[in-house]
Phi, psi and omega in degrees: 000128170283210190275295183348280177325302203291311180303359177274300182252048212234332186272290147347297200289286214316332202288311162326302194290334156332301190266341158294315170313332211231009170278125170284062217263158181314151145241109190279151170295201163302180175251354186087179171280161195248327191280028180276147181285097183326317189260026175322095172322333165319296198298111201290144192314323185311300152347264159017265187311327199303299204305306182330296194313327166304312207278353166267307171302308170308348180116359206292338179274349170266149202277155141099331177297188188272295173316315144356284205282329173294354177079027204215110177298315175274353163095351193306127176259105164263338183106198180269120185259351180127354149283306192137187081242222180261166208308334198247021160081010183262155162285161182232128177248143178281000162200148173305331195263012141275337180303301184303275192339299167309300182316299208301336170297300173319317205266310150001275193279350167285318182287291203288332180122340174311359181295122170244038166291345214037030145322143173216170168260028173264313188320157167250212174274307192307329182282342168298336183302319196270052164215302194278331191244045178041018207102000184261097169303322193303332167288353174300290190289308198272354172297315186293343167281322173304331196258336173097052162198205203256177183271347190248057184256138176283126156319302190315341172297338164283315182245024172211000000 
């Protein structure tokens, strides 16, 4: 290789490594246990209802999307949990009722306060909007249209 290449691609890597360091991905906790049982009657409804509602604003019900193909309802970039993921940083679950799990832990842990993602149960959807969904209100208007209220609803009305 002459010097030409290797500075070319001595240039490359530091950009790579910059922009993985300096990327702004949601922040989400750990992923939890993946085996818990979804259909547990404990698991308070608000919770439920919560997830669905992600899982329509993301996409996880249309076939063929990335929440879809990834097993992943909530859209989460959790990292590498032992699956993988994909090229954008969504986790990838080896089954949808692991997928559930993970969502259902996140909201979990936000309803109890453990979160250190900085969720609070004050946020409303929209400020929920600029954290889990990159800034994307429309996920804001259809979680909160889904739930049947507004965009300006404090979450904790939902999960607790």
């Amino acid at each position: 290789m002459d010097i030409e290449t290797i500075a070319i691609v001595s240039i490359g890597v530091a950009i790579l490594i910059y922009l993985m360091q300096h990327t702004n991905y949601p922040s989400f906790d750990s992923v939890g246990d993946l085996n818990v049982n979804t259909s547990d009657p404990n698991l308070p409804a608000g919770i439920t209802a919560f997830a669905r509602a992600i899982a329509t604003a993301e996409g996880f019900y249309v076939a063929g999307s990335i929440p879809a193909t990834y097993n992943n309802p909530g859209d989460l970039k959790l990292g590498d949990i032992g699956f993988g993921t994909g090229p954008t940083g969504i986790t990838k679950f080896d089954t949808p009722d692991h997928g559930w799990n993970a969502l259902y832990h996140q909201l979990e842990i936000i309803a109890n306060g453990t979160t250190h993602a900085g969720y609070t149960l004050d946020m409303n959807f929209s400020a929920m909007a600029d954290k889990w969904a990159e800034g994307d209100q429309n996920w804001a208007t259809n979680v909160s249209a889904y739930l049947g209220t507004s965009v300006d609803t404090q979450i904790g009305d939902f999960l607790t």
